[in-house]
C-alpha positions in Angstrom: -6.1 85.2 -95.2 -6.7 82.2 -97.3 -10.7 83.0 -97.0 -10.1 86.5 -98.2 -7.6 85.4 -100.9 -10.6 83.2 -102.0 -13.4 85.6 -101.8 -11.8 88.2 -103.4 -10.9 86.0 -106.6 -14.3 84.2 -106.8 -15.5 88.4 -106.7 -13.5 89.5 -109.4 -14.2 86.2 -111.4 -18.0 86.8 -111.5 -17.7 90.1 -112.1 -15.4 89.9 -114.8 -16.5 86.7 -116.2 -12.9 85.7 -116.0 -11.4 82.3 -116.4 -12.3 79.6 -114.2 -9.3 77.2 -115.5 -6.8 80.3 -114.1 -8.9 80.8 -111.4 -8.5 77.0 -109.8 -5.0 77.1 -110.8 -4.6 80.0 -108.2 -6.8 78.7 -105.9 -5.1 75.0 -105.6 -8.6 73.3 -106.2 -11.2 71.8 -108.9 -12.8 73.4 -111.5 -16.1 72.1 -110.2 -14.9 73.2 -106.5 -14.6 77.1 -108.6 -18.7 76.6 -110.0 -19.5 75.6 -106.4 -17.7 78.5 -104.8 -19.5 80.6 -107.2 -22.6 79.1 -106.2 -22.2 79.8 -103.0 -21.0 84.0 -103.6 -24.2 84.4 -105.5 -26.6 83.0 -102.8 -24.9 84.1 -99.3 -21.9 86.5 -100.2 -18.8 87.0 -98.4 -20.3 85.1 -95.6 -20.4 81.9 -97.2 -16.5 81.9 -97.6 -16.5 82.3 -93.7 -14.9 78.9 -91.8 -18.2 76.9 -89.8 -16.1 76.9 -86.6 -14.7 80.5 -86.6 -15.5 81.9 -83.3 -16.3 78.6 -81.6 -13.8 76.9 -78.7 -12.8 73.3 -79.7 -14.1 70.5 -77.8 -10.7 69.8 -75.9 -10.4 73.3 -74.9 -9.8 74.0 -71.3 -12.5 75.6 -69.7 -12.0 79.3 -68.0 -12.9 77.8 -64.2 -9.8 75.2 -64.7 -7.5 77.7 -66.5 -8.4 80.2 -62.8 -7.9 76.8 -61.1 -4.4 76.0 -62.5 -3.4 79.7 -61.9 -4.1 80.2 -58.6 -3.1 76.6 -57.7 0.6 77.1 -58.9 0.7 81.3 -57.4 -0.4 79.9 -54.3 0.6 75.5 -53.9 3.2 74.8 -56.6 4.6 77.7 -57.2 8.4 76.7 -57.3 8.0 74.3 -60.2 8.8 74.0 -63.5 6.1 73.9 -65.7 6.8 70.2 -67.3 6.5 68.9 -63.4 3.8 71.2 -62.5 1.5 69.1 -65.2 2.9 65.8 -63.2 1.8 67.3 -59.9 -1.6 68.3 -61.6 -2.0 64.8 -62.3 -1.1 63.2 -59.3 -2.6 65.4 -56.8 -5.2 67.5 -58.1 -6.7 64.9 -60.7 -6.1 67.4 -63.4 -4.7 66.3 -67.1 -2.9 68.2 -69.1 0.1 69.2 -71.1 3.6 70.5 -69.8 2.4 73.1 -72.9 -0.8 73.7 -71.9 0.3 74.9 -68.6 3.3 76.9 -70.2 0.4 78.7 -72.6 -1.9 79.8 -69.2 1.2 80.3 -67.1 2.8 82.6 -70.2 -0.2 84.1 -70.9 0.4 85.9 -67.3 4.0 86.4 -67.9 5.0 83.8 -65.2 8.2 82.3 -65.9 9.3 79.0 -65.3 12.3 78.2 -63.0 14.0 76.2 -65.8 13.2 78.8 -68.7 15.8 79.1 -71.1 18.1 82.4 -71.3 16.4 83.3 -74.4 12.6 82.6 -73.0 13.9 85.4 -70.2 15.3 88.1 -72.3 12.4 88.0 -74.5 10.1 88.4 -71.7 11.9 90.6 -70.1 12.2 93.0 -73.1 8.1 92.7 -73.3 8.1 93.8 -69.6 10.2 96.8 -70.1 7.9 97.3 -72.8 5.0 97.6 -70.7 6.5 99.5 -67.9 7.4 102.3 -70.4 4.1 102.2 -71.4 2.1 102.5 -68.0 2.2 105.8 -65.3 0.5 103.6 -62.6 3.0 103.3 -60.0 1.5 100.0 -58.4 1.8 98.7 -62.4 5.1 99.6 -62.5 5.9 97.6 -59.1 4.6 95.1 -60.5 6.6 94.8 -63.6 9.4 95.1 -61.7 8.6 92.0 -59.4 8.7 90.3 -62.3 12.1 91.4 -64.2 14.3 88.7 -64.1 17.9 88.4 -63.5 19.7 86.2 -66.7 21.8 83.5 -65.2 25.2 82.2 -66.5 24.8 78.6 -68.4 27.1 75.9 -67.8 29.8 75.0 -70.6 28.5 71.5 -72.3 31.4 68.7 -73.0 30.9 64.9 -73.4 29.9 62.3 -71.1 32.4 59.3 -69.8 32.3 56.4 -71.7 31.6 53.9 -68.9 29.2 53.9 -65.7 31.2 54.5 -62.8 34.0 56.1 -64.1 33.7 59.8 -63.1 31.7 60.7 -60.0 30.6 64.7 -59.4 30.4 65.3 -56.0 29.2 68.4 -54.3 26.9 70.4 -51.7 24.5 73.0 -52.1 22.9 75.6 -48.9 18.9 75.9 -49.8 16.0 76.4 -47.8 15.0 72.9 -48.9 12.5 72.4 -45.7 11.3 73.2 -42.3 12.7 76.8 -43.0 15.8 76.1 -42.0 19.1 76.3 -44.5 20.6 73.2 -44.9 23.1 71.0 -47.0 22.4 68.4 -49.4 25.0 66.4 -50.7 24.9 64.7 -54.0 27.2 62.5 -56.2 26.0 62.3 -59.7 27.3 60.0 -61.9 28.7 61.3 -65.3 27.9 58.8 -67.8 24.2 58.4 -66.8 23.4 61.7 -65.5 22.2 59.4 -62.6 22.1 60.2 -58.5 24.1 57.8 -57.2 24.1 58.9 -53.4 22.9 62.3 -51.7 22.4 63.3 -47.5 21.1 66.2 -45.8 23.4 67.5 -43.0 23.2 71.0 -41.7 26.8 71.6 -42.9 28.9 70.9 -45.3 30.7 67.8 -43.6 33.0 65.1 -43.6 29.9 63.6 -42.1 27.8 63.9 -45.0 30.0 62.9 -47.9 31.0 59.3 -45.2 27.4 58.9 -45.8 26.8 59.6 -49.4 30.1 57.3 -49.7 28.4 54.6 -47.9 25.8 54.3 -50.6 27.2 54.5 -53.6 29.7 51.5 -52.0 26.2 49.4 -51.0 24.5 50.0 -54.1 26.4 50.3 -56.4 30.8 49.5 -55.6 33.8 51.1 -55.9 33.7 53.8 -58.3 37.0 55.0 -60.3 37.0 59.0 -60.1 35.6 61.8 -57.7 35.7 65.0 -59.2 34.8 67.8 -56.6 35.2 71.2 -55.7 38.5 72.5 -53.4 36.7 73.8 -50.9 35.9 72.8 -47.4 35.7 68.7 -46.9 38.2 68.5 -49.8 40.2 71.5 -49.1 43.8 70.8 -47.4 44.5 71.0 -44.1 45.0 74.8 -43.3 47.6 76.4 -40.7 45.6 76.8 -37.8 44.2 73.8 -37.6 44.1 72.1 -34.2 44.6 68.5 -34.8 44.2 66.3 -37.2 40.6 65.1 -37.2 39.5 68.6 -39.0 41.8 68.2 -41.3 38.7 66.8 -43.6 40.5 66.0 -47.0 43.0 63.8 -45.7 40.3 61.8 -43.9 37.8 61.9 -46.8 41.0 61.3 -49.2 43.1 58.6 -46.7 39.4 56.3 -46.8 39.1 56.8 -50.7 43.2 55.8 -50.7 42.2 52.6 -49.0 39.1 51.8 -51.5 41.4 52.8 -54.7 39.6 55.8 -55.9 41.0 58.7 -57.4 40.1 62.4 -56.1 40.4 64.9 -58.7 39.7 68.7 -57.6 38.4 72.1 -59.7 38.4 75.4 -58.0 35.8 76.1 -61.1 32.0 75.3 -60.4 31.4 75.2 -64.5 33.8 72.8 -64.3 31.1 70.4 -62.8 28.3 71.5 -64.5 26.5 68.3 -64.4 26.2 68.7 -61.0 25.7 72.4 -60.7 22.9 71.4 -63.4 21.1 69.2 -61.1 20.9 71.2 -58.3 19.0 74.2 -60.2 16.6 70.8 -61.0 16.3 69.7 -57.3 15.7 73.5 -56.2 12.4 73.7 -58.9 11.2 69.7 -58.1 12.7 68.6 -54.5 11.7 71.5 -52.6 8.1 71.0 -53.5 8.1 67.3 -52.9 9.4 67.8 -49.3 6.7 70.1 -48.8 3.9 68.2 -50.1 4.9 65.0 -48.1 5.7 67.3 -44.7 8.7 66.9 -44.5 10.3 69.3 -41.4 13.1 67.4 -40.0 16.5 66.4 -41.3 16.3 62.5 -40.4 12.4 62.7 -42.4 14.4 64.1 -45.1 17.2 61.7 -45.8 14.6 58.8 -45.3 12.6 60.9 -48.2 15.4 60.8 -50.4 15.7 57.2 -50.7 12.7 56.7 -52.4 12.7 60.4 -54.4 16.0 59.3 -56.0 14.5 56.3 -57.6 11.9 58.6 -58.9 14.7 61.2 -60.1 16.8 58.8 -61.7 13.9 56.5 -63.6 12.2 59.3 -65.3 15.8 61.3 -66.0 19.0 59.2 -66.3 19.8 57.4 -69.0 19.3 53.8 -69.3 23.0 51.7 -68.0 21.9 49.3 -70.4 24.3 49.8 -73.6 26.7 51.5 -71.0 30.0 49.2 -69.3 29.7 49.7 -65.4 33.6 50.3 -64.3 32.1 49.9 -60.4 34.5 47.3 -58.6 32.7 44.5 -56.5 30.9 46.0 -53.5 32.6 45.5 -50.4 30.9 44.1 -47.1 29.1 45.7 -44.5 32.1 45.2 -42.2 34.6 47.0 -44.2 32.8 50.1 -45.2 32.2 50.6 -41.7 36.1 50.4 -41.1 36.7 52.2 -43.8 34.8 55.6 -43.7 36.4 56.2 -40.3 38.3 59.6 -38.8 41.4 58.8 -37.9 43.1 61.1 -34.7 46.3 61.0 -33.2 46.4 60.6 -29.0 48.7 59.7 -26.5 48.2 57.4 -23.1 48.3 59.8 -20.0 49.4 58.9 -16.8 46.1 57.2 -15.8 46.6 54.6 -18.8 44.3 56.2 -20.6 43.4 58.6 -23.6 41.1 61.5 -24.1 38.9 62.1 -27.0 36.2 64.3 -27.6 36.5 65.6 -23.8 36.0 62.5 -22.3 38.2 60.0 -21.1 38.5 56.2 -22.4 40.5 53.1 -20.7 41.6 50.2 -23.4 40.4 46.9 -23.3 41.6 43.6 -25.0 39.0 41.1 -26.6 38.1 39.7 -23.2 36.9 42.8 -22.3 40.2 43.0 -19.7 41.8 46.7 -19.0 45.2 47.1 -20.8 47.9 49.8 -19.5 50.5 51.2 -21.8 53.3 53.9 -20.4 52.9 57.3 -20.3 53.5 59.0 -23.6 53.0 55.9 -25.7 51.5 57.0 -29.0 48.5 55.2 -31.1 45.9 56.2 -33.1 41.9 56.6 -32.2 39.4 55.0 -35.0 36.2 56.5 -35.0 34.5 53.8 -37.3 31.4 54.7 -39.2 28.4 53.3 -36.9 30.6 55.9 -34.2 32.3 52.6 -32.6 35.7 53.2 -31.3 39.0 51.8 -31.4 42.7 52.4 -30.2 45.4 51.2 -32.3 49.1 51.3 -30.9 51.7 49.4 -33.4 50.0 46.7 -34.9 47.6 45.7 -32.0 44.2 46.8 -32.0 41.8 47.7 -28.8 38.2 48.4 -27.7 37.9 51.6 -26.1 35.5 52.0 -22.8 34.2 55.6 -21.5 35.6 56.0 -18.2 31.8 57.8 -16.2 32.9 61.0 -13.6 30.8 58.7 -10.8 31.3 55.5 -10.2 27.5 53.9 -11.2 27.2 51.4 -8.2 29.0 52.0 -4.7 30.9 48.6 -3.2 30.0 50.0 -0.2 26.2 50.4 -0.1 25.1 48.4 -3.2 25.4 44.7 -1.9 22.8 42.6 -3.6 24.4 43.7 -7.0 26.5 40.7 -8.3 30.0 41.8 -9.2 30.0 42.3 -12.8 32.4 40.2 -15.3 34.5 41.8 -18.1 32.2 41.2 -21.6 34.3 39.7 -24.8 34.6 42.9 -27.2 34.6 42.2 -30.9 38.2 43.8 -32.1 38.8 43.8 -36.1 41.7 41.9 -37.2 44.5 44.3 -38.5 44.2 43.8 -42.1 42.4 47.0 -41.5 44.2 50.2 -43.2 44.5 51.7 -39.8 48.6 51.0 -39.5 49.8 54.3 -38.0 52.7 54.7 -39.8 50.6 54.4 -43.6 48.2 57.0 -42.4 51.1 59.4 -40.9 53.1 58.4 -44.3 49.5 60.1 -45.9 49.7 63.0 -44.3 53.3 63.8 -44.9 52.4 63.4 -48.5 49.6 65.7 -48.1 51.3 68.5 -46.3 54.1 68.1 -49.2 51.4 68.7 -51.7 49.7 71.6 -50.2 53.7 73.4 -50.0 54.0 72.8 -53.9 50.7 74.2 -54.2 51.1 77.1 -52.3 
């Protein structure tokens, strides 16, 4: 427009002999810029008011054999990510540079959406779609367009971070196909100061399991935190009616260990309530999936090995620096204690045999000299499943090792000579400062089952 603005008042100023002064006032340039302008009507026309580079592709334009290439590389390799880590993959594995906006520009150009695209970025182009399909009587056109129609997805309500590090922890679980083709669950805990992931496990349900474990790092790594906030469904949710014993009664196990460690539990039966979580999992479902894949990943233990280094990654090029914000984290505790600590807790009694049963199998008690202890029948205690699976039997305020009783005897006294009688081992036994008293964790679960009544 500006060349036709320019040829059509040089025109009308040669052939009216018109004022030049007026002419370069319009124009925004020189009188002498006006004679050569002139100059250049007489001698070449219209043409010479025509740009040198019209028509010709700049130097740093992508050619059409890497536009193809970038196409059909994210229809057929990448095709679940967002277009800003798509250029990062291009990068890194193809040896390809270029823009999150040049790829956005060649992946638009096709009408290919990315899985992050705002709400507005989807209505348009699902307006133009509608257009189109109106507009075409080809039914395989019109299939299509209708691949590509989009469904509009709720947004999250926005609301300020914490103030401090540490002080509010989103916890949660999300089902996905994230590798091998099988569903499974990845659990997360994002921190919401720093938007960072503090702890996340793969288990193939949503378990107590897999929050013990996500747990476990956040106390190595990080400490103590002051506030989960979760959702009230399974691993947090109450213990219900027909539940047969108290093992599977998930919350009070998840919530008696955080009792022990000082953290609070709060609970929202509202996903937007969490949105900083929700939020991140939409991310991990466009970036995660596609990283498992390109490393080959197929198995659950490759997967939670995977996310150790992958969260390092997430975090440095997406949370926010801790260094202008106060960490509220208490002092990591030891090894020892997080291991006592995440534990499931269960109820038994000695049988007539002196022992206990647990998990179908049968178990004797043993002191720390590794010497059988017998309790009457009846007598009451607790089971402690500890973290690395070791068990314990707690009765009062004494503490035991636990030993599997086999169906066969392993060695016969009566054929097996040249095997030396063996000796009891010494068993390592925690001290009681433990939080493993019976009558604190029953004293829990009264409070529990009071809560769930008001709540009901």
């Amino acid at each position: 427009m500006k060349e036709q603005e320019k040829y059509e008042t040089i025109k009308k100023l040669v052939e009216t002999n018109g004022n030049k002064k007026r002419a370069a006032l319009k124009l925004g340039c020189t009188q002498r810029h006006i004679n050569r302008m002139i100059k250049g009507y007489v001698d070449e026309g219209k043409d010479f008011f025509v740009h040198g580079n019209k028509g010709r592709k700049p130097k740093h334009t992508l050619n059409d054999e890497t536009k193809k290439l970038i196409l059909n590389l994210y229809n057929t390799k990448y095709y679940d990510a967002n277009f800003e880590h798509y250029s990062e993959l291009l990068e890194e594995y193809e040896g390809i540079k270029i823009s999150p906006s040049a790829v956005r520009s060649i992946l638009m150009a096709e009408q290919i959406l990315s899985p992050m695209a705002h709400r507005s970025t989807k209505k348009r182009i699902k307006k133009q779609l509608l257009k189109q399909k109106n507009n075409t009587s080809s039914k395989k056109e019109i299939e299509k367009i209708e691949d590509k129609i989009l469904e509009i997805e709720d947004a999250h309500p926005r609301r300020p971070r914490c103030a401090n590090f540490g002080e509010l922890i989103q916890m949660d679980a999300s089902l996905h196909e994230w590798f091998g083709g099988i569903n499974t669950q990845l659990h997360i805990a994002i921190d919401d100061a720093t938007g960072a992931i503090v702890g996340a496990y793969f288990d193939l349900q949503e378990t107590l399991n897999g929050y013990y474990n996500v747990l476990s790092q956040i106390l190595k790594i990080y400490g103590i935190p002051y506030m989960f906030f979760t959702d009230r469904r399974t691993v947090f949710e109450y213990k219900q009616k027909k539940s047969p014993s108290i093992e599977e009664d998930t919350f009070t196990q998840f919530g008696y260990a955080c009792k022990q460690l000082g953290i609070v539990i709060k609970t929202s039966s509202v996903p937007q309530a969490k949105g900083r979580v929700e939020r991140i999992f939409k991310t991990l479902q466009s970036r995660l999936i596609l990283e498992l894949r390109l490393n080959g990943i197929t198995t659950i233990e490759q997967a939670n090995i995977f996310l150790n280094s992958y969260i390092k990654k997430y975090n440095a090029k997406f949370a926010l620096s801790i260094n202008n914000i106060k960490s509220v984290f208490e002092k990591q505790p030891d090894d020892e204690k997080i291991n006592l600590t995440l534990a499931i807790l269960s109820s038994r009694k000695i049988d007539n045999g002196h022992c206990i049963k647990y998990e179908n199998k049968y178990f004797r008690l043993l002191d720390p000299n590794g010497n059988p202890v017998y309790y009457y029948k009846g007598t009451s205690g607790m089971v402690i499943k500890a973290f690395n699976k070791e068990l314990y039997f707690c009765v009062g305020e004494t503490v035991y090792a636990l030993e599997e009783i086999p169906s066969h005897e392993r060695k016969s006294k009566n054929f097996d000579f040249d095997t030396p009688e063996e000796k009891p081992k010494k068993r390592y036994i925690p001290p009681m400062s433990h939080p493993w008293k019976q009558a604190s964790f029953e004293k829990f679960m009264n409070k529990q089952a009071h809560r769930k009544e008001l709540t009901a």
